[in-house]
N, C-alpha and C positions, 0 to 999 in steps of 0.2 A: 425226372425231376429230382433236383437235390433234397440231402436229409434236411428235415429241419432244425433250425440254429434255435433253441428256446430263449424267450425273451425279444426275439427282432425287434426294432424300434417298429417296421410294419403289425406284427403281431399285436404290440402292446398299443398302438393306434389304435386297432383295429376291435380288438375285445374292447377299449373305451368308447370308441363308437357303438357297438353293439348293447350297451350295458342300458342304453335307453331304450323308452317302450317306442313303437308305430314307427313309421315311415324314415328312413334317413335324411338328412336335410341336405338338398342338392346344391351345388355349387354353382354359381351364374359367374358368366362370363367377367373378367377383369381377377380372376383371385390367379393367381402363377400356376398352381398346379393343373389347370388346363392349357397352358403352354409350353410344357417340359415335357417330354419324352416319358413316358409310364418303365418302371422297372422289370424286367422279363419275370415271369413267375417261378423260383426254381425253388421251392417247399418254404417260402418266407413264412406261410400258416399250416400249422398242423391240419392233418386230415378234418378232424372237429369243428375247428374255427373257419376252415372255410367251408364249410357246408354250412353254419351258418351265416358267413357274410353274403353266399350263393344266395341263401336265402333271403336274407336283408335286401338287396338287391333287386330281387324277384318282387318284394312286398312293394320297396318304393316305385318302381316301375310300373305297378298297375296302379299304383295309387296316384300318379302324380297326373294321368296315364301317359304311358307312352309303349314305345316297341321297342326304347330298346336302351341300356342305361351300361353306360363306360363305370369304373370304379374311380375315375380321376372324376369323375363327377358329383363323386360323396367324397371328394378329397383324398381318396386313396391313389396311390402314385402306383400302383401293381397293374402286369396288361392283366386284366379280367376285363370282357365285358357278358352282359345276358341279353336275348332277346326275345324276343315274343310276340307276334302278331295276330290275331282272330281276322282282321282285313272286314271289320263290318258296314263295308264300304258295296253302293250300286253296282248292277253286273257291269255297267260302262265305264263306271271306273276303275273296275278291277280289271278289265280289259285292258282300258287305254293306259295303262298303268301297270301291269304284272301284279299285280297286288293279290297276291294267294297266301290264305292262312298258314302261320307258321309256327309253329309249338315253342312251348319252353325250350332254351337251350343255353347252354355255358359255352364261351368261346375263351381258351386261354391261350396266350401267346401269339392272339392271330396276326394273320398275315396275308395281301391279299395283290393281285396281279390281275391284269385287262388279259380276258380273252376275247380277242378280235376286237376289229379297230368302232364296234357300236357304243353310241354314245347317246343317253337319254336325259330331258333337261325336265323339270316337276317343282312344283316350291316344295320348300323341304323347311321343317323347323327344330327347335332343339330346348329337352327341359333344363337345359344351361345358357340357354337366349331367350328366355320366356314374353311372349307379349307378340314376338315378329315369327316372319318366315319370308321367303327369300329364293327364287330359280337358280337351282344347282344344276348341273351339267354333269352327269355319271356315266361311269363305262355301264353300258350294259348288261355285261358277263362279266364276273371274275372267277379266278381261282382261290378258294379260302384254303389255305395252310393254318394248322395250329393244333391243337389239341381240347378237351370236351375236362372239365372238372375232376374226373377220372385220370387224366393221362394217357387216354385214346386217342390216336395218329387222327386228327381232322384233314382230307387232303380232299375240295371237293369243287366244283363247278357251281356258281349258283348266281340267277339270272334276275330277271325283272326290279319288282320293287324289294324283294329278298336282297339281292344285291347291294341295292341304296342303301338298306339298315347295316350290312356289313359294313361296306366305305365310312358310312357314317360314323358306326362305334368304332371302330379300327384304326382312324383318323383322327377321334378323341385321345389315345392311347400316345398315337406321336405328337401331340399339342397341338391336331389342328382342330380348328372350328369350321362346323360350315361355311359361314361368313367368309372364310378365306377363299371359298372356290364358288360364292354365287356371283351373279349377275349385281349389279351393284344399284342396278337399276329399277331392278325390281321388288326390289324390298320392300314390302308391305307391314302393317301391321295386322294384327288379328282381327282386328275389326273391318280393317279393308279386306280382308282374305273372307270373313264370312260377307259381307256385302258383293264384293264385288267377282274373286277369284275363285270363287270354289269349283269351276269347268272340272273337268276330267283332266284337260291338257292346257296350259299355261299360254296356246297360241292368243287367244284376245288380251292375255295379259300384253305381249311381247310385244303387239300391236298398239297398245294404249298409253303401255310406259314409254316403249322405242330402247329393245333388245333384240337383239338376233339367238336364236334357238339354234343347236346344231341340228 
């Protein structure tokens, strides 16, 4: 990673956002900076400054809650995302689902590729679409390319519902939204999702709405 340039307009973003107390305030869908391409990370923040927006990050993510929080999300245009899952979810959902606990972790620069042609479909939702959720359709397996807050080579295989949080945050980074890759048909809202969707597997849904599942 490049030296840092002091002063970056990211930098000075970045410590103005920080300079409030609690949670950072997430971006919902329709503001531009979730549709543009995130900036590759090459020391735009000193070592300092990002370990604390690392951790801003980490705060609004369990506060909002979720697993897992893009930095174009609190309007930072830099690829950073973090993730985190505990998965306190039934053994048949963790099953029918991959859904295995995942620790803190920094993802920068990532970058992600289908291993093998598996494809899994789940409603999926987003703390930058707040209220819906919606049957996405993911590879199975990818390959995660990037690097960990440090500057350590990330080059790793990772499967199940682990997988969906990468696609997910990594996808924020190029401008896309979920919404661009679900089911159109299955959109729900939250309150249909606790009433009616909460299966393990979205099959009664597919049936009910009239979607086809890969």
């Amino acid at each position: 990673m490049g030296t840092w340039a002091a002063r970056t307009p990211l930098a000075e973003q970045v410590a103005e956002l920080l300079a409030g107390a609690g949670p950072l305030p997430i971006v919902e869908a329709g503001d531009p900076v979730l549709r543009r391409p995130a900036e590759p990370f090459d020391g735009q923040l000193e070592p300092a400054l990002l370990a604390r927006f690392v951790e801003a990050l980490r705060v609004t993510m369990r506060a909002a809650p979720g697993v897992g929080l893009a930095a174009v999300q609190v309007g930072v245009a830099l690829r950073i995302a973090v993730l985190e899952d505990p998965a306190p979810v039934p053994p048949e959902v963790r099953q029918a689902r991959g859904r295995v606990p995942q620790p803190f972790r920094v993802l920068v620069n990532p970058a992600y590729e289908p291993v093998g042609p598996g494809r899994a479909a789940f409603f999926e939702g987003c703390l930058s679409v707040p209220g819906w959720q919606a049957v996405v359709a993911r590879h199975a397996q990818v390959r995660l390319t990037g690097a960990d807050e440090r500057g350590r080579a990330l080059d790793e295989v990772v499967t199940g519902w682990p997988a969906r949080i990468v696609q997910h945050e990594t996808d924020h980074l190029d401008g896309t939204l979920y919404v661009d890759r679900a089911e159109p048909r299955s959109l729900a809202s939250a309150r249909s999702m606790t009433e009616r969707w909460t299966q393990p597997t979205p099959h009664e849904a597919a049936t009910a709405l009239g979607f086809d599942l890969p």
